[in-house]
N, CA, C, O and CB atoms as a CASP TS submission, in Angstrom:
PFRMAT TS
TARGET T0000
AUTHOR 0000-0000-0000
METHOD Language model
MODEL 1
PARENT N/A
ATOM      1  N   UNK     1     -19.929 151.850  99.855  1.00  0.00           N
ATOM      2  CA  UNK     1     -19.039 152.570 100.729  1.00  0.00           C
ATOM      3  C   UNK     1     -18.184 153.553  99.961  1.00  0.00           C
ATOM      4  O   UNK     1     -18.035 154.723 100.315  1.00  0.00           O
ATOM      5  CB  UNK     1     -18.172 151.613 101.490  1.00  0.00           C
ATOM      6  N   UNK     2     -17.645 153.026  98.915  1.00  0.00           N
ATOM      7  CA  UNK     2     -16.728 153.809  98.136  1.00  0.00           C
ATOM      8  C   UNK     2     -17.524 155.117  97.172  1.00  0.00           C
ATOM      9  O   UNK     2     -16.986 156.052  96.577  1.00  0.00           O
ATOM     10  CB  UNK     2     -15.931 152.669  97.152  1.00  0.00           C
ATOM     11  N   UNK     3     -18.643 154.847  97.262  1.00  0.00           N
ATOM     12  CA  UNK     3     -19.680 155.640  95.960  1.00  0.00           C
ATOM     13  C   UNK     3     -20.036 156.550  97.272  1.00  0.00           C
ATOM     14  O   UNK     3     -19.672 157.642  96.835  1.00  0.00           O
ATOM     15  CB  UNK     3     -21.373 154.536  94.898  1.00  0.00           C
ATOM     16  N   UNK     4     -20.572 156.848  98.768  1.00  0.00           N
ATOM     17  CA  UNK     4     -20.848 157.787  99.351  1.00  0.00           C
ATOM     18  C   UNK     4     -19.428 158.769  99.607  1.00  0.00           C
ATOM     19  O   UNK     4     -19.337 159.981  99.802  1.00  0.00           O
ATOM     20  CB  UNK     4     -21.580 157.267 100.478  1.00  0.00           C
ATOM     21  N   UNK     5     -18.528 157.851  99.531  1.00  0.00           N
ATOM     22  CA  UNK     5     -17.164 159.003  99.645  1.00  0.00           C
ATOM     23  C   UNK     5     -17.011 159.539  98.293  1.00  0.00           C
ATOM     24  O   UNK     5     -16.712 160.708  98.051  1.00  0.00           O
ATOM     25  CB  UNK     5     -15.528 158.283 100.119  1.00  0.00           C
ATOM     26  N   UNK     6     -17.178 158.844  97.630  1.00  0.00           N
ATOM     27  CA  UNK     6     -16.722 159.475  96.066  1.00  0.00           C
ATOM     28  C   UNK     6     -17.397 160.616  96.018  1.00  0.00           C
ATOM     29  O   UNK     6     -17.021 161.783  95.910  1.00  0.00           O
ATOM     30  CB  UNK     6     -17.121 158.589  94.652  1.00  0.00           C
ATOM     31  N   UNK     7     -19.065 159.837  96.169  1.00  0.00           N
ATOM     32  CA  UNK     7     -19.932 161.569  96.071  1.00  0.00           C
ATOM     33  C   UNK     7     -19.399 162.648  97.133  1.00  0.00           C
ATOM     34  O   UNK     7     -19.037 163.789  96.845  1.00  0.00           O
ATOM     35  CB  UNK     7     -21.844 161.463  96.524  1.00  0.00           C
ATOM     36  N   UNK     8     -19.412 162.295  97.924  1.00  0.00           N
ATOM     37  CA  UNK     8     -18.823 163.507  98.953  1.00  0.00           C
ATOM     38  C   UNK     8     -17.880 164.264  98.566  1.00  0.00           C
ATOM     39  O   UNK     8     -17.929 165.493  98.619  1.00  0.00           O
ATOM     40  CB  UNK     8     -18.271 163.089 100.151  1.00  0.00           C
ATOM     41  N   UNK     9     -16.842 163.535  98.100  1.00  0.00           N
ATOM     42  CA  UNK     9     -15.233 164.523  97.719  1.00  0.00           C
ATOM     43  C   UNK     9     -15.883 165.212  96.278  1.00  0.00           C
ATOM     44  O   UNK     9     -15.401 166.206  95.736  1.00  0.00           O
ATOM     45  CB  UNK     9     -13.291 163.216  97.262  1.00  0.00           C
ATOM     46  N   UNK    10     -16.979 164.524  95.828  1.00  0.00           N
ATOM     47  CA  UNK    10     -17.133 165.501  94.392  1.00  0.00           C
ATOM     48  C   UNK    10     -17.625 166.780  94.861  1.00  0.00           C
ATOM     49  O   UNK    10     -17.296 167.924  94.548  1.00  0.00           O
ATOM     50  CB  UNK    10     -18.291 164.909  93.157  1.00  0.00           C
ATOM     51  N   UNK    11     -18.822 166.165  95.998  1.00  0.00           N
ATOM     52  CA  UNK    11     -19.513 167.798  96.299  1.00  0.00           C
ATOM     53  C   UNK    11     -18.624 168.710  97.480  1.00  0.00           C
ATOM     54  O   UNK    11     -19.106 169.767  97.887  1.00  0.00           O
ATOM     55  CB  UNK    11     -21.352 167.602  97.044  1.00  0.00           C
ATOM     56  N   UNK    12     -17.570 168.319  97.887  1.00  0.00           N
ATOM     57  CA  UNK    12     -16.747 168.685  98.196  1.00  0.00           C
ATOM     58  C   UNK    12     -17.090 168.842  99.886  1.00  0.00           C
ATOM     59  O   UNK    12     -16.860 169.857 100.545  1.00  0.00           O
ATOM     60  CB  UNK    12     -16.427 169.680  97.310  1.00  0.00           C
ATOM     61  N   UNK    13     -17.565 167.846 100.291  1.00  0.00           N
ATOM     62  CA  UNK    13     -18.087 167.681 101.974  1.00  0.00           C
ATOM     63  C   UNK    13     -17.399 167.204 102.298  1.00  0.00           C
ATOM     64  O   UNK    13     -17.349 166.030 101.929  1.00  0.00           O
ATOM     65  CB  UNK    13     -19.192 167.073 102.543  1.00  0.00           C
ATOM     66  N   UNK    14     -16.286 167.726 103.269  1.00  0.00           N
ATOM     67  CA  UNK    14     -15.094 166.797 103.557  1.00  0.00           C
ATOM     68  C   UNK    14     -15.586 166.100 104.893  1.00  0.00           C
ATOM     69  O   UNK    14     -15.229 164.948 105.141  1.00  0.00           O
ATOM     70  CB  UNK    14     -13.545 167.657 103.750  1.00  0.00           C
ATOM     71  N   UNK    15     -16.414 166.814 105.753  1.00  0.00           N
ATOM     72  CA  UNK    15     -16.612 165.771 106.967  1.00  0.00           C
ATOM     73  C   UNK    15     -17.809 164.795 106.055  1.00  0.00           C
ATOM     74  O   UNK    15     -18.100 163.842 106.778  1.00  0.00           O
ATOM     75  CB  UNK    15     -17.321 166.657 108.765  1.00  0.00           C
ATOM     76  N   UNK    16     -18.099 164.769 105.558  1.00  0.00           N
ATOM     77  CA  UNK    16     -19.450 163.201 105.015  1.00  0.00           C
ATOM     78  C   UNK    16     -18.508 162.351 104.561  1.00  0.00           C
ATOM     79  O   UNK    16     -18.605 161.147 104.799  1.00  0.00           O
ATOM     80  CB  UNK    16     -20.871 163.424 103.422  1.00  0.00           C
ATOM     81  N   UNK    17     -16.809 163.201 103.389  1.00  0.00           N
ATOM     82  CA  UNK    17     -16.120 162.284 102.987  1.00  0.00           C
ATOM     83  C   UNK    17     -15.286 161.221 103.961  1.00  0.00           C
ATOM     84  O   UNK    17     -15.011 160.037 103.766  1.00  0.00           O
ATOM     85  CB  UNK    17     -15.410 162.924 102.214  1.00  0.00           C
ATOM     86  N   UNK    18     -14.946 162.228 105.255  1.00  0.00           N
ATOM     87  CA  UNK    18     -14.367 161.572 106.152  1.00  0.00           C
ATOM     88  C   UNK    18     -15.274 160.139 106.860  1.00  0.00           C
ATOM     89  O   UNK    18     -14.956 158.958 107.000  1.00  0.00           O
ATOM     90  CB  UNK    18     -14.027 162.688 107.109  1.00  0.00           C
ATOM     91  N   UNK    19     -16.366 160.824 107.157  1.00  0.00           N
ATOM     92  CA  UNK    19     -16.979 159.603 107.864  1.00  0.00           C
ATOM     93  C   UNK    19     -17.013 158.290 107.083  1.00  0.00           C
ATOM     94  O   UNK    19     -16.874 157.190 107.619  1.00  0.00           O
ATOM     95  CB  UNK    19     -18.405 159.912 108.244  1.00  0.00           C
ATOM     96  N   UNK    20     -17.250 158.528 105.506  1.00  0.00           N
ATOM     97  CA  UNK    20     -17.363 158.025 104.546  1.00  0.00           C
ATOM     98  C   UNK    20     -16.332 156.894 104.700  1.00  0.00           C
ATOM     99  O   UNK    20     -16.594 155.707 104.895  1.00  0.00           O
ATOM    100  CB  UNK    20     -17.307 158.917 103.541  1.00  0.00           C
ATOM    101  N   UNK    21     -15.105 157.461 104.580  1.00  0.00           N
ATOM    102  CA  UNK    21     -13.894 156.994 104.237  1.00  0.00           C
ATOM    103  C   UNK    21     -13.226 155.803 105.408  1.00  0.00           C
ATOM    104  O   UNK    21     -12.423 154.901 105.167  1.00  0.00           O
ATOM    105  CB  UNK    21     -13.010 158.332 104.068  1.00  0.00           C
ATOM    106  N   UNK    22     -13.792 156.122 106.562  1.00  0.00           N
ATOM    107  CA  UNK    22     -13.924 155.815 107.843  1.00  0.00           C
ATOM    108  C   UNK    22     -14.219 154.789 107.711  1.00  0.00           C
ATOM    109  O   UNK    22     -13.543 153.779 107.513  1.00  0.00           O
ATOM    110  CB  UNK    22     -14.628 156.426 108.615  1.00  0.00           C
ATOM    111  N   UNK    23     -15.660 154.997 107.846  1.00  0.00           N
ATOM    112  CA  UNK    23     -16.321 153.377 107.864  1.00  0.00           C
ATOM    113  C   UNK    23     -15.940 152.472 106.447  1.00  0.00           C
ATOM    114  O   UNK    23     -15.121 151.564 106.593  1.00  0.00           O
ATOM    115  CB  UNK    23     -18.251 153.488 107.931  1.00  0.00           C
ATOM    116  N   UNK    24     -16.371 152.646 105.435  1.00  0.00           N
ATOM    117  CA  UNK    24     -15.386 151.699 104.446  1.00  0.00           C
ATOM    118  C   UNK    24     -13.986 151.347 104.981  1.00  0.00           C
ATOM    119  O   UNK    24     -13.449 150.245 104.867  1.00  0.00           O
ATOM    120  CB  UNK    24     -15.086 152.466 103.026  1.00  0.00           C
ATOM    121  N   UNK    25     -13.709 151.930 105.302  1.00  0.00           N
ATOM    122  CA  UNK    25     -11.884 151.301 105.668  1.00  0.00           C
ATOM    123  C   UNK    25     -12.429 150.892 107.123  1.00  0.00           C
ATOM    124  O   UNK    25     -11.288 150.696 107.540  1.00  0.00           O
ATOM    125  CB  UNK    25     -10.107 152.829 105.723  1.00  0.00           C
ATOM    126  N   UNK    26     -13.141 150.633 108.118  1.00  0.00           N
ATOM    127  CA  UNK    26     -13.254 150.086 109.503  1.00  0.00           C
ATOM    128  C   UNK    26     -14.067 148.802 109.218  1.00  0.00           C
ATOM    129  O   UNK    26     -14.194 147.991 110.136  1.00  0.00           O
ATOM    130  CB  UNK    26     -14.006 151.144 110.619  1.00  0.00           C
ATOM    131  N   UNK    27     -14.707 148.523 107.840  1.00  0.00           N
ATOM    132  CA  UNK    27     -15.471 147.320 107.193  1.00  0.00           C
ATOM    133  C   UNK    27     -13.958 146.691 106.688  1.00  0.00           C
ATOM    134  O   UNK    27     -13.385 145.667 107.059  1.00  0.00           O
ATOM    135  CB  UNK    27     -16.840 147.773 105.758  1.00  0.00           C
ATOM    136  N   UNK    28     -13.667 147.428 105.977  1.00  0.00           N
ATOM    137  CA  UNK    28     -12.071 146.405 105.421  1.00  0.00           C
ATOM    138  C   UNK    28     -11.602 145.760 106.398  1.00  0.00           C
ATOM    139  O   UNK    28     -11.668 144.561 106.670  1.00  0.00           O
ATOM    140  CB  UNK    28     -10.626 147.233 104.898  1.00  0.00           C
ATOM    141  N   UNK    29     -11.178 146.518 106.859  1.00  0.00           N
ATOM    142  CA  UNK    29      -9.974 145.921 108.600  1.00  0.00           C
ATOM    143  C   UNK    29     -10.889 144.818 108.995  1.00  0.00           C
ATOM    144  O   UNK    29     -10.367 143.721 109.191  1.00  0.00           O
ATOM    145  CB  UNK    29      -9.777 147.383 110.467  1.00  0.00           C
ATOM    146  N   UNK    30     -12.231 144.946 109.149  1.00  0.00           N
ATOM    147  CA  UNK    30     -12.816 144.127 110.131  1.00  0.00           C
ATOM    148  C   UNK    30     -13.145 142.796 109.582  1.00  0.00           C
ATOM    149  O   UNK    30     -13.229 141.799 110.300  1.00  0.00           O
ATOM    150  CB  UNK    30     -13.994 144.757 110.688  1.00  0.00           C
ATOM    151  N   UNK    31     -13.329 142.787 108.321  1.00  0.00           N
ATOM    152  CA  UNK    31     -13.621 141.753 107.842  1.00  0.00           C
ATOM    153  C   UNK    31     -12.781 140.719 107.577  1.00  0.00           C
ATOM    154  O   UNK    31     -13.277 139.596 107.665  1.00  0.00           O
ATOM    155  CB  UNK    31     -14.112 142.005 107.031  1.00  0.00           C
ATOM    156  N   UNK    32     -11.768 140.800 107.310  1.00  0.00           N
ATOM    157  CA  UNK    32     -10.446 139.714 107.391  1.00  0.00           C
ATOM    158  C   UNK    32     -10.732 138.998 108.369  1.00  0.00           C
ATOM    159  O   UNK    32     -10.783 137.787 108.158  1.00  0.00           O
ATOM    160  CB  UNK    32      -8.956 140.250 107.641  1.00  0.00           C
ATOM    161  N   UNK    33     -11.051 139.576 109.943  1.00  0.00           N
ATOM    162  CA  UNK    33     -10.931 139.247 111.027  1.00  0.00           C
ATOM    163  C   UNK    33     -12.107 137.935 111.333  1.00  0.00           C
ATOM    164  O   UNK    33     -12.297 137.303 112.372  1.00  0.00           O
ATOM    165  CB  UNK    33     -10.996 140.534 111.795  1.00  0.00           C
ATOM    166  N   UNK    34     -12.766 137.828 110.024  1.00  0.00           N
ATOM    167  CA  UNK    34     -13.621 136.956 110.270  1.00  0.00           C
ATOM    168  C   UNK    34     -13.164 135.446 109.896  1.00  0.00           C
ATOM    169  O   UNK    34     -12.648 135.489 108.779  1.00  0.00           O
ATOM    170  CB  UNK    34     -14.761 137.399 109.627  1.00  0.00           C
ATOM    171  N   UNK    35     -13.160 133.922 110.494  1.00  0.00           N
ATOM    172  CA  UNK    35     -12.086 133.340 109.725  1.00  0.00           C
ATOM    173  C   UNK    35     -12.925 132.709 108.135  1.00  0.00           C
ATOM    174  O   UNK    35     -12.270 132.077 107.307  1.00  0.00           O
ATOM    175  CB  UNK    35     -11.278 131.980 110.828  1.00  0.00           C
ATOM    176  N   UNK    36     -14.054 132.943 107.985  1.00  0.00           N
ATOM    177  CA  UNK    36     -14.763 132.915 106.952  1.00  0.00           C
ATOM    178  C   UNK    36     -14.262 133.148 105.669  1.00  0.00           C
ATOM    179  O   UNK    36     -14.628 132.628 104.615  1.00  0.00           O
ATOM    180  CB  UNK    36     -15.597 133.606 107.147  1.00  0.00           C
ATOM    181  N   UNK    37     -13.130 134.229 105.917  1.00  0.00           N
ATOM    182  CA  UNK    37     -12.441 135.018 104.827  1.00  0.00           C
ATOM    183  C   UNK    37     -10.813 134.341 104.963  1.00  0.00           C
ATOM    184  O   UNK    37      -9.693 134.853 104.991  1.00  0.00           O
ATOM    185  CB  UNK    37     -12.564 136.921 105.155  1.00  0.00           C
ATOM    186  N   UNK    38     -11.157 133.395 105.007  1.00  0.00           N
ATOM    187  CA  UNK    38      -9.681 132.934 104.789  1.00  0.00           C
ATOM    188  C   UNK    38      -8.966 132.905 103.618  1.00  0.00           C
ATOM    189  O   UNK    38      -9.640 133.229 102.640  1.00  0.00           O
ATOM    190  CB  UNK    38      -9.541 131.771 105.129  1.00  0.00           C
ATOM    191  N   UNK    39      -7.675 132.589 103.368  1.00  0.00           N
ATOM    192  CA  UNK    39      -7.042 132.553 101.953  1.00  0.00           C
ATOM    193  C   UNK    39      -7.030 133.301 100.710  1.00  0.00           C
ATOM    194  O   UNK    39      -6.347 134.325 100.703  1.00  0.00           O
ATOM    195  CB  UNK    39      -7.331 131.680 101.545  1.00  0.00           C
ATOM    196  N   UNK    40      -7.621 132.999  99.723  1.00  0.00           N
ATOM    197  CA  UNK    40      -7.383 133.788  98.761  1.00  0.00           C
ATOM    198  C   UNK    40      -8.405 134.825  98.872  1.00  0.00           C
ATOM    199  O   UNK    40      -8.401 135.727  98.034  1.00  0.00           O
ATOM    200  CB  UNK    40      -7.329 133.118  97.542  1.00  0.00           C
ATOM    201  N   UNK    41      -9.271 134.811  99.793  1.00  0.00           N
ATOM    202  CA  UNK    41     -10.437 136.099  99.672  1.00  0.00           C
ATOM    203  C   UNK    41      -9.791 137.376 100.316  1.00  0.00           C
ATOM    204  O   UNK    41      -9.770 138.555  99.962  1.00  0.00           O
ATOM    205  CB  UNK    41     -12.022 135.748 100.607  1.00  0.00           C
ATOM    206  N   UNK    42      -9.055 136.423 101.842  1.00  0.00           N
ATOM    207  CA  UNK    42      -8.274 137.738 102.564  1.00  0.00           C
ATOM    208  C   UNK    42      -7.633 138.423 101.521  1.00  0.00           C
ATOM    209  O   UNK    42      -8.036 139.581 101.411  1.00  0.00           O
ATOM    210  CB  UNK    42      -7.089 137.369 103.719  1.00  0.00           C
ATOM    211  N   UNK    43      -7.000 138.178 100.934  1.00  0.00           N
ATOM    212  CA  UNK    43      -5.892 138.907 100.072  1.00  0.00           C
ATOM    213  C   UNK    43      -6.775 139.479  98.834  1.00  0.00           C
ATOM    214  O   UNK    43      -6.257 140.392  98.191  1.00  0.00           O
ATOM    215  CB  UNK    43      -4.546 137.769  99.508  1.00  0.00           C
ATOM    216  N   UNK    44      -8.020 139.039  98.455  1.00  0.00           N
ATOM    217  CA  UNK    44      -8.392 140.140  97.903  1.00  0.00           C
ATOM    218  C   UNK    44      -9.266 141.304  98.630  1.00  0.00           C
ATOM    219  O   UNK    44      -9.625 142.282  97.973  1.00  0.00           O
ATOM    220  CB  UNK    44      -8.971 139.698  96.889  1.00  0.00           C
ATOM    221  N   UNK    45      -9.586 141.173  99.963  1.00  0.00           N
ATOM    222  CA  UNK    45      -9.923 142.278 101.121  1.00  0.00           C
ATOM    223  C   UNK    45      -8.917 142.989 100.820  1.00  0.00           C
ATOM    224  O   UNK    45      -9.154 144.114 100.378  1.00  0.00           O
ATOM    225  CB  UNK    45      -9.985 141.902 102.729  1.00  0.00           C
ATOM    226  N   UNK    46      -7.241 142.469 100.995  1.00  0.00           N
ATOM    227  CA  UNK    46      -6.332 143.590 101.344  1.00  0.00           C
ATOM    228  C   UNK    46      -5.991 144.169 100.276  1.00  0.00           C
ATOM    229  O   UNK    46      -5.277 145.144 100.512  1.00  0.00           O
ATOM    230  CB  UNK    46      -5.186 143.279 102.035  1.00  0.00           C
ATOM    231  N   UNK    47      -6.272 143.924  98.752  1.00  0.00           N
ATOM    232  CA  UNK    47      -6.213 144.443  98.008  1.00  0.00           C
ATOM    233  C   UNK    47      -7.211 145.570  97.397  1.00  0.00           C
ATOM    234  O   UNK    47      -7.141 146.592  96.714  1.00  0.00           O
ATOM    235  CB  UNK    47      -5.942 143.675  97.574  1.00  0.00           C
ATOM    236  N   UNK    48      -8.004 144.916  97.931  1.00  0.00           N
ATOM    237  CA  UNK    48      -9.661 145.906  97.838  1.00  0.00           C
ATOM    238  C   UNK    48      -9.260 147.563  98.725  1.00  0.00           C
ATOM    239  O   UNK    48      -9.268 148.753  98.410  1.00  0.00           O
ATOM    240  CB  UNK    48     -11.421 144.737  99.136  1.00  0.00           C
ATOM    241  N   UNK    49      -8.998 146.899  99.732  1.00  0.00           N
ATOM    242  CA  UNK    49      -8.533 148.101 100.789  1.00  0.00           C
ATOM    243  C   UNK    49      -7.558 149.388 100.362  1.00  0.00           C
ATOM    244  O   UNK    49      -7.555 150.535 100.807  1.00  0.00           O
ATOM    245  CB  UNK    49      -7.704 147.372 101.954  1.00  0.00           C
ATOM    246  N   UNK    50      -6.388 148.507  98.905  1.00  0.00           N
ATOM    247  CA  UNK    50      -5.326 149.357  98.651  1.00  0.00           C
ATOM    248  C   UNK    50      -5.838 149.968  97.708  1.00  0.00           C
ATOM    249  O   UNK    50      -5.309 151.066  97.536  1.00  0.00           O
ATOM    250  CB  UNK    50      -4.069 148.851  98.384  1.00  0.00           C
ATOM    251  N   UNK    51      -7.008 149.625  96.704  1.00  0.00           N
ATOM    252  CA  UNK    51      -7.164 149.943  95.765  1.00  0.00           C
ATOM    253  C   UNK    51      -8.306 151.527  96.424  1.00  0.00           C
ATOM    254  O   UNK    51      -8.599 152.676  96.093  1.00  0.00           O
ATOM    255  CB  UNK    51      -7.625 148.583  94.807  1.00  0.00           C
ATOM    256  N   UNK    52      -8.492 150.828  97.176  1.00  0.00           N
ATOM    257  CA  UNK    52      -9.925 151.872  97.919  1.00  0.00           C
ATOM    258  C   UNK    52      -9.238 153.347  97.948  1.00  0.00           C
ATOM    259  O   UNK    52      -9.469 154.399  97.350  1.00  0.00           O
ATOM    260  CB  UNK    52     -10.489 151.347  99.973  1.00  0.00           C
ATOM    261  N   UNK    53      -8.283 152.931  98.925  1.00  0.00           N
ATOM    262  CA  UNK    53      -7.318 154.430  99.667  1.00  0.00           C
ATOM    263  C   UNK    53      -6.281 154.456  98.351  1.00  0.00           C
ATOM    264  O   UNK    53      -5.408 155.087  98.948  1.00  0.00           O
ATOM    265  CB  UNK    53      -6.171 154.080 101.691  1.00  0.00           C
ATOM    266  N   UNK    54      -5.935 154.336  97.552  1.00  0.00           N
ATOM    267  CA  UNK    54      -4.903 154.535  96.352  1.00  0.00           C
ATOM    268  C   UNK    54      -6.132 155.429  95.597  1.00  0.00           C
ATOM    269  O   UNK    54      -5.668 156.456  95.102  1.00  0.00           O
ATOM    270  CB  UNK    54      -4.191 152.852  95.398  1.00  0.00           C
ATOM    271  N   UNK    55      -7.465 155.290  95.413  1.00  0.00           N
ATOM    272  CA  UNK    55      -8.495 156.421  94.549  1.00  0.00           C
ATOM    273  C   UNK    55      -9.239 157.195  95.409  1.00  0.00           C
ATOM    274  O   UNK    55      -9.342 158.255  94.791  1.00  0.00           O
ATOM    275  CB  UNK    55      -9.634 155.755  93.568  1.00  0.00           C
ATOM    276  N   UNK    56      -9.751 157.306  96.325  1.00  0.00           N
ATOM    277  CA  UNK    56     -10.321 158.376  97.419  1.00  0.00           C
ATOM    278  C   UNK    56      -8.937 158.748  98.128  1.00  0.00           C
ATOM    279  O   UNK    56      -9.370 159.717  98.752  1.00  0.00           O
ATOM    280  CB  UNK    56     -11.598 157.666  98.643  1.00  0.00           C
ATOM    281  N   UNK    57      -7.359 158.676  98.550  1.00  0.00           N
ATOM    282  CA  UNK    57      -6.632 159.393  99.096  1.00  0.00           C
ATOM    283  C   UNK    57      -5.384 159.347  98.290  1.00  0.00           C
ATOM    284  O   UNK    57      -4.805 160.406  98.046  1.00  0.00           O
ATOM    285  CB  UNK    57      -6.572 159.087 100.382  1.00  0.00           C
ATOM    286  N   UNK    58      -5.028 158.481  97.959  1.00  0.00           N
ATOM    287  CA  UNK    58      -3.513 158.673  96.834  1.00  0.00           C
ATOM    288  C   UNK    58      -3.396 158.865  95.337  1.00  0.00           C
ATOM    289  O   UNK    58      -4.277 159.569  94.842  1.00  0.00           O
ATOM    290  CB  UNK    58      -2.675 157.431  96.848  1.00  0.00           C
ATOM    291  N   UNK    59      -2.630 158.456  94.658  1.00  0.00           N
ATOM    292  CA  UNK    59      -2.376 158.892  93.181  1.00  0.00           C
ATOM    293  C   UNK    59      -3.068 158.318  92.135  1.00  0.00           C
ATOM    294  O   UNK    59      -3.068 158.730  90.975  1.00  0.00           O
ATOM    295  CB  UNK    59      -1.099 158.699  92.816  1.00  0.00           C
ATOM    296  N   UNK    60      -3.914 156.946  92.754  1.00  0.00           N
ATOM    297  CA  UNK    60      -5.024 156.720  91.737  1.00  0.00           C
ATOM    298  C   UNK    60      -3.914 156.057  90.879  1.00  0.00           C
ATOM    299  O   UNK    60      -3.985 156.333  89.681  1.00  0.00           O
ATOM    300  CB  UNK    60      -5.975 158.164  91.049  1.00  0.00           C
ATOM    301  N   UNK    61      -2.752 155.115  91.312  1.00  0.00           N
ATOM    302  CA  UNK    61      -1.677 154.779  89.991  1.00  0.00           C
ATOM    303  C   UNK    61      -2.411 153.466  89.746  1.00  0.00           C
ATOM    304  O   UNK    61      -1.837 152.861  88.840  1.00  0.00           O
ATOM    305  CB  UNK    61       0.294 154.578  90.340  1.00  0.00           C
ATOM    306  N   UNK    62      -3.474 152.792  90.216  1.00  0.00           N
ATOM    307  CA  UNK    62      -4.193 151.378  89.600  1.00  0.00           C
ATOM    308  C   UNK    62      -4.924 152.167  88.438  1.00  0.00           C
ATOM    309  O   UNK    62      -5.203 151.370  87.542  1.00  0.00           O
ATOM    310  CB  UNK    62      -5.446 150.373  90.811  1.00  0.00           C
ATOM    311  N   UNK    63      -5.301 153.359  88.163  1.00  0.00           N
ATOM    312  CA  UNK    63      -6.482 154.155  87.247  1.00  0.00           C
ATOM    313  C   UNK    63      -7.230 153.705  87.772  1.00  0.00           C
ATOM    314  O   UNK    63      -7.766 153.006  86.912  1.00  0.00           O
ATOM    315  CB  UNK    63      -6.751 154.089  85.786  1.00  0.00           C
ATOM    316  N   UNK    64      -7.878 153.520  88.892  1.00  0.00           N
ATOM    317  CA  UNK    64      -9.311 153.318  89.318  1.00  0.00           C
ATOM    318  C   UNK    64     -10.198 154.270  88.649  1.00  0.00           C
ATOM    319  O   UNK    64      -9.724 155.288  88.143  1.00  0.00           O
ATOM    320  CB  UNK    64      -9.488 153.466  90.822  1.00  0.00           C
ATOM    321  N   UNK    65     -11.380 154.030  88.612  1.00  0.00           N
ATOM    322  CA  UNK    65     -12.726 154.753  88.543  1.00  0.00           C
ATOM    323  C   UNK    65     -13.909 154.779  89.053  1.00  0.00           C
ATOM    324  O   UNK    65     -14.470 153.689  89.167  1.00  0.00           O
ATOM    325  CB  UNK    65     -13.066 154.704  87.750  1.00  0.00           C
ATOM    326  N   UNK    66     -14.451 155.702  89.392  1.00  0.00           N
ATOM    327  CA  UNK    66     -15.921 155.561  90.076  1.00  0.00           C
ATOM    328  C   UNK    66     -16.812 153.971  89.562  1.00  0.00           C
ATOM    329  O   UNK    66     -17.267 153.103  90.307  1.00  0.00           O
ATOM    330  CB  UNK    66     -16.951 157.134  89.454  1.00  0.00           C
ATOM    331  N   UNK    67     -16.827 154.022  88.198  1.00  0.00           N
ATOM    332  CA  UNK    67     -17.508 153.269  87.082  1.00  0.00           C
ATOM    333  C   UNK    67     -17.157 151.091  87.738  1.00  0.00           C
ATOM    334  O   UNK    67     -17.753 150.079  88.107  1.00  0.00           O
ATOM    335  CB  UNK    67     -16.380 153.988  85.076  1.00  0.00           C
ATOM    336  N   UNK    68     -15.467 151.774  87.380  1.00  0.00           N
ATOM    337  CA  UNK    68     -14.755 150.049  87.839  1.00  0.00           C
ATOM    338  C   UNK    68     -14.776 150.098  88.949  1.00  0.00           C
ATOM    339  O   UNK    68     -14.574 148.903  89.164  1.00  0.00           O
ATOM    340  CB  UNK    68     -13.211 149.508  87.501  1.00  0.00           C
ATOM    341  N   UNK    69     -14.880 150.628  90.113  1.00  0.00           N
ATOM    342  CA  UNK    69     -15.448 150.415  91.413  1.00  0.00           C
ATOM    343  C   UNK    69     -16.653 150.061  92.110  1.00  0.00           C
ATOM    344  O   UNK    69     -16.869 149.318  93.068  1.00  0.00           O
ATOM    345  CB  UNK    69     -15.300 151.168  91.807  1.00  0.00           C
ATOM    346  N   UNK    70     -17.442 150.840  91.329  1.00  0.00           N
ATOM    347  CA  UNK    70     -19.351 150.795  91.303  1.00  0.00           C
ATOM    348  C   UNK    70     -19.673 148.831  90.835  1.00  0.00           C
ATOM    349  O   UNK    70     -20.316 147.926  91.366  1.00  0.00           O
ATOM    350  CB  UNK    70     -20.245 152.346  89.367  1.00  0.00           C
ATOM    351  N   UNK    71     -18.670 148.971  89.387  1.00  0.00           N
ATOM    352  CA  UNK    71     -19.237 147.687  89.098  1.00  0.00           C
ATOM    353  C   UNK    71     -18.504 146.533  90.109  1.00  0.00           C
ATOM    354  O   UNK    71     -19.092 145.514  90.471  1.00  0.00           O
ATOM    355  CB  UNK    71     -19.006 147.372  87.456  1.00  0.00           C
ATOM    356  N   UNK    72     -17.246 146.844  90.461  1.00  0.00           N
ATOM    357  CA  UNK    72     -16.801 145.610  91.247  1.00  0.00           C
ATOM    358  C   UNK    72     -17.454 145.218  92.882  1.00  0.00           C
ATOM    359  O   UNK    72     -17.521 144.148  93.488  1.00  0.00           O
ATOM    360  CB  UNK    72     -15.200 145.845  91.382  1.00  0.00           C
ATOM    361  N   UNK    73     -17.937 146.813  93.288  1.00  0.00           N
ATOM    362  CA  UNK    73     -18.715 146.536  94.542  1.00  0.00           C
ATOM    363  C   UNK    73     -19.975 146.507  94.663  1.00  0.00           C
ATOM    364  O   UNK    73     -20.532 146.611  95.755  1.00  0.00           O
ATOM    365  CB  UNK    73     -18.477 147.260  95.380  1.00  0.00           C
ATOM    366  N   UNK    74     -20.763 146.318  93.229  1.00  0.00           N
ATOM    367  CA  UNK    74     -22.566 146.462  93.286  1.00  0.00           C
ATOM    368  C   UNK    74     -22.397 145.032  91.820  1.00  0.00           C
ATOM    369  O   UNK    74     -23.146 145.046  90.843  1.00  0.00           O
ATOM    370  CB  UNK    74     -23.606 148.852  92.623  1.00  0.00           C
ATOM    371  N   UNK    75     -21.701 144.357  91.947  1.00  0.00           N
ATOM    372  CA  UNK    75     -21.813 143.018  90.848  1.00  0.00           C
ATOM    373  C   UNK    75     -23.151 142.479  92.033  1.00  0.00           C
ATOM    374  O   UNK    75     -23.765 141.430  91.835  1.00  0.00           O
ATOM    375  CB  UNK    75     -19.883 141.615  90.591  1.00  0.00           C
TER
END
């Protein structure tokens, strides 16, 4: 999810980034909602989520990277 927005904002497609950005963040939200994800997983959903929108829309202050993202969501 995070690697089709990434590519997008590189090639500079802002509607692919949007849709992009969209659905990854409408998978976040939704998945908490499952009670499967209870406890300590929820809270790393909601952290996943901050880290997501802090490197595709804010200041990137975790230093995210394409690289530490790729590996934490394709382990």
């Amino acid at each position: 999810m995070t690697i089709h927005a990434g590519l997008a904002r590189q090639e500079g497609d802002q509607g692919r980034f949007d849709a992009a950005l969209d659905r990854a963040l409408e998978l976040l939200d939704l998945t908490p909602a499952d009670p499967r994800w209870d406890g300590p997983r929820r809270r790393e959903i909601a952290r996943t989520r901050e880290v997501v929108c802090d490197f595709l829309v804010g200041d990137n202050r975790y230093r995210s990277t394409p690289e530490l993202l790729d590996a934490y969501f394709l382990a």
